[in-house]
C-alpha positions in Angstrom: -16.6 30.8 -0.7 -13.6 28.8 -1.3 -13.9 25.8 -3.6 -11.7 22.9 -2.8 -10.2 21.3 -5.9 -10.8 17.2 -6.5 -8.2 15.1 -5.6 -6.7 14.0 -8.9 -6.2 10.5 -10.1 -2.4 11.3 -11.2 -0.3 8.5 -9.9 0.3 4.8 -8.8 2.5 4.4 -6.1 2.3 0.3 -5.8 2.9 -1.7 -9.1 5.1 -4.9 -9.2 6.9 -6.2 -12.1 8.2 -9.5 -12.6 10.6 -9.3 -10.2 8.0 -9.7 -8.1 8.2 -13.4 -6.9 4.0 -13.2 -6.9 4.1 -11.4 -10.3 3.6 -14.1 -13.0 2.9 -11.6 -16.0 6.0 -11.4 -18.6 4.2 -8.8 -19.9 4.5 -7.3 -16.5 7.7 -4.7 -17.2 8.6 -1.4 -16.3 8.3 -0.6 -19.7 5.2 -1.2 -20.1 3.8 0.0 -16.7 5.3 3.4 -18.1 3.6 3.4 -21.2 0.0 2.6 -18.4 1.2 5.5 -17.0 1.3 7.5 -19.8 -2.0 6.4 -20.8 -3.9 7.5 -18.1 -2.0 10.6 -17.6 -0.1 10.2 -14.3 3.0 12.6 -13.7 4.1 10.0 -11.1 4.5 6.1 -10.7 6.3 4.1 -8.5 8.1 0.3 -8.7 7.6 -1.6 -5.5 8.5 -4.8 -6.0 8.8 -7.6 -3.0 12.0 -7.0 -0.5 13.2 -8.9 2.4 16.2 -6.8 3.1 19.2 -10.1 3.4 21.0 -7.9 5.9 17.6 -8.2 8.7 17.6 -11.5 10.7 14.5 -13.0 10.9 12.9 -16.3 11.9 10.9 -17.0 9.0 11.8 -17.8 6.1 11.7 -15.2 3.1 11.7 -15.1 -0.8 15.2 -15.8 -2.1 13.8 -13.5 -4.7 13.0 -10.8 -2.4 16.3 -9.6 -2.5 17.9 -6.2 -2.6 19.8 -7.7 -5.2 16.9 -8.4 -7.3 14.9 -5.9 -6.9 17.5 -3.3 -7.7 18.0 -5.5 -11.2 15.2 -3.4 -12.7 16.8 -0.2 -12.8 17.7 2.1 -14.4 14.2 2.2 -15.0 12.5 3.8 -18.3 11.5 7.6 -17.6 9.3 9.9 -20.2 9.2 13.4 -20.6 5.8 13.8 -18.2 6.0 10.5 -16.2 8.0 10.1 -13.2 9.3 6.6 -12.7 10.3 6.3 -9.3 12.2 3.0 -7.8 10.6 1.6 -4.6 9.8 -1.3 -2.8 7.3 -3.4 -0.7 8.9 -4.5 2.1 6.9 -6.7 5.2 6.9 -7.4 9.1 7.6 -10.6 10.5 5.4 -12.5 13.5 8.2 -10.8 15.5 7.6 -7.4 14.1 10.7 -7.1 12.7 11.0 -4.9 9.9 12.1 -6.5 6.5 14.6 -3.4 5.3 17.5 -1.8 7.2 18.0 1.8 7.2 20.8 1.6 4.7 18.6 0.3 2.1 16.0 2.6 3.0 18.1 5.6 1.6 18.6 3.7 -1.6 14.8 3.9 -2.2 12.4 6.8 -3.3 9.5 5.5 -1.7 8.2 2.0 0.5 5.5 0.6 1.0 4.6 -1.5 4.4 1.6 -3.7 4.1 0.2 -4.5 7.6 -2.1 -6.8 6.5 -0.6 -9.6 5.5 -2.2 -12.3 7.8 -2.6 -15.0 5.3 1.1 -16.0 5.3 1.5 -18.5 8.0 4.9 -19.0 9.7 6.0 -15.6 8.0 3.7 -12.6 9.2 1.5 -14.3 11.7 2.9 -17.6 13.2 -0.2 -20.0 12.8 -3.2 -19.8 10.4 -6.1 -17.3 11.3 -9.0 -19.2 12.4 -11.3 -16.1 13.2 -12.3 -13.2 12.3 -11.3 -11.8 16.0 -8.0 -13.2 15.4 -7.7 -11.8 12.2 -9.2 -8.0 13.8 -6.7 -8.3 16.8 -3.9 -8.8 14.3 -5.0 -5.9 12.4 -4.8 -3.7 15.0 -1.2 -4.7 16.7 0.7 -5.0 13.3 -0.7 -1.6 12.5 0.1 -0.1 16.1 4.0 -2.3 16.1 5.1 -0.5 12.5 3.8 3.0 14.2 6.2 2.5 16.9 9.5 2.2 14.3 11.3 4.9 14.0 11.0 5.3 10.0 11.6 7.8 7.5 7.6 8.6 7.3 7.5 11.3 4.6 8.6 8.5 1.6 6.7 6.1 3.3 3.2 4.4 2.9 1.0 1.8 4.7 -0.6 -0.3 2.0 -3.7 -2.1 1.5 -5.3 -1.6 5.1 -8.5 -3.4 3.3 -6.7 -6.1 1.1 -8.4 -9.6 0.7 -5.6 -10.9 2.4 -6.9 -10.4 5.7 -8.4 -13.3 6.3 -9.7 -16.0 3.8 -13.2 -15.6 4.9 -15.4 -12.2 4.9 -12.9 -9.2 5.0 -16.2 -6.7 6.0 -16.5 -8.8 8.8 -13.2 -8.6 10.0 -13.5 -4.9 9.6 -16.7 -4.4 11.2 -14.8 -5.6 14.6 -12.6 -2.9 14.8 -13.6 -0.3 17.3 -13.7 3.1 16.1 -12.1 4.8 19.0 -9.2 2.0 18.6 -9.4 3.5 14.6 -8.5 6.9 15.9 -6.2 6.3 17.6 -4.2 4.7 15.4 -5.0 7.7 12.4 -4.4 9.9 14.7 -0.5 8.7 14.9 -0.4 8.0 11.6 -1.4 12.1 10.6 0.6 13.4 13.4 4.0 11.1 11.8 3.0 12.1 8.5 2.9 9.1 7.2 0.7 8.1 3.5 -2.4 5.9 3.6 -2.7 3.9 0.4 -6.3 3.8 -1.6 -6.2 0.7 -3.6 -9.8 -1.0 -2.6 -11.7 -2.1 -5.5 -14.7 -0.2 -4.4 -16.3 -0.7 -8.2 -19.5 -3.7 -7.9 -19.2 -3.5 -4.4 -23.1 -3.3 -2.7 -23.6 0.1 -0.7 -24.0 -2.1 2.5 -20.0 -3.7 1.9 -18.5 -0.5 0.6 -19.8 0.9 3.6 -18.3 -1.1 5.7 -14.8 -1.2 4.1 -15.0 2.6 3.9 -15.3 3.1 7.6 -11.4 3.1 8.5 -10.9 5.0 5.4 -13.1 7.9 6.5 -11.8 8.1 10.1 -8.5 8.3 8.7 -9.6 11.3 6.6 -10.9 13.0 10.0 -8.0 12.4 11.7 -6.3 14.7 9.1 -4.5 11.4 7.3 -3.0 11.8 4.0 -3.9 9.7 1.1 -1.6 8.5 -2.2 -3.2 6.1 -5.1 -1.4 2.3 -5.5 -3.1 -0.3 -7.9 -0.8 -2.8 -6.6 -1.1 -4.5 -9.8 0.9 -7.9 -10.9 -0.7 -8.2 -14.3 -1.0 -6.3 -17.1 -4.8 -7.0 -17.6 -5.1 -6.0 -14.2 -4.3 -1.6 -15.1 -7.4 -1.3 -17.6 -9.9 -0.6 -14.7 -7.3 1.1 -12.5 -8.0 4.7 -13.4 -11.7 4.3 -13.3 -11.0 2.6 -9.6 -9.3 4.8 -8.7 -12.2 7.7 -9.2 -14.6 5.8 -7.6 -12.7 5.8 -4.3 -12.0 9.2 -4.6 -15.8 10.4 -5.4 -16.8 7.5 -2.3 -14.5 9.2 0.0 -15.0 12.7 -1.3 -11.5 13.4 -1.2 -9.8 16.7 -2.3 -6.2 17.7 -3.3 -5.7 19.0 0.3 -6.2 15.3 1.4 -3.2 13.9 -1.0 0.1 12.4 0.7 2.6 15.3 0.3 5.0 12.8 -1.5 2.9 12.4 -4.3 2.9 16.3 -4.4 6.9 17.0 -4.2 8.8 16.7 -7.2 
């Protein structure tokens, strides 16, 4: 009998540091996210501070702070002798779908993250407010399915938050309770066939069975569609990294996940 080993809480691929324009934390730096590294015994961690790539055209209007320009300010970043500190960025999609990073600017990264799920900002990633939680569902699903069409670099890349509290200002389970599993595997299905990570960063800790249930769901069809799966707090406050690690089990022991089920980046050196 074979025993599969636990997947091991020992990274953080999504932190932002005051470059962030939504990161309001001076305490927020990469040297101290290093020394929360440290702490909790990660051999890998990962900047991804807020990009809108100046060189992509887009309608909306973006962060002059999401610049390459400031985003690269941070480096070089601080490394340790067991730590990995790897520069990266979150970059986002438009109401257009248009990418916010070129492929020259991908090279210059280690890894990005793409939320999907942005729907709260008006005029930038959706074009009006969300009114409904069927809007918010059938956004969910079209962002997702848009990005899978790109033609990425998918091995240093990750799709973040699927289950953020940004989907829509009202209840997120219910949101997610309209999407239809056989739409779900589908879109897992291109998402482990491209090779692309799936970020865990739901605070599943005081949630009631009946809710982490629910938020679980895409999680688990993800799993058995043969997805891979990489750990991002997606902190923007120091305060915020003290429950991380423990967060960061629970999903793990909800999901049942094993070391075969981690995003081969994480795994690379």
């Amino acid at each position: 009998m074979v025993i599969k080993m636990r997947f091991i809480a020992d990274h953080d691929l999504h932190i932002h540091s005051t470059v962030s324009p939504c990161c309001h934390d001076e305490n927020q730096t990469p040297e101290a996210i290093l020394e929360y590294a440290k702490k909790n015994n990660f051999r890998k961690i990962c900047l991804t501070n807020h990009l809108w790539d100046e060189t992509v055209k887009s309608e909306a209007e973006w962060h002059d702070g999401q610049r390459f320009c400031c985003v690269e300010s941070v480096l070089p970043l601080p490394q340790s002798e067991n730590v990995k500190f790897l520069f990266g960025a979150e970059t986002d999609m438009d109401y257009n779908f248009v990418l916010g990073i070129s492929p020259e600017r991908y090279e210059k990264f280690d890894f990005v993250v793409i939320p999907t799920t942005h729907l709260h900002l008006a005029g930038n990633t959706v074009r009006t407010k969300l009114l409904t939680p069927e809007e918010a569902a059938d956004h969910w699903i079209k962002r997702l399915e848009a990005l899978l069409k790109m033609d990425l670099p998918w091995h240093k890349t990750g799709i973040a938050h699927l289950t953020c509290g940004h989907i829509f200002k009202g209840s997120v389970p219910d949101v997610i309770k309209l999407l239809p599993d056989e739409k779900l595997y589908d879109i897992f299905t291109d998402c482990s066939e491209k090779g692309v990570g799936i970020e865990l960063n739901m605070k599943t800790l005081n949630l009631t069975d009946e809710v982490k249930n629910i938020m679980l769901r895409p999680y688990f069809i993800a799993k058995d569609c043969g997805c891979k799966f990489y750990l991002g707090s997606d902190s923007h406050k120091i305060s915020a990294l003290e429950t991380v690690k423990e967060n960061f089990e629970d999903i793990i022991t909800s999901l049942d996940l094993k070391e075969e089920d981690k995003f081969g980046f994480v795994m690379n050196e």
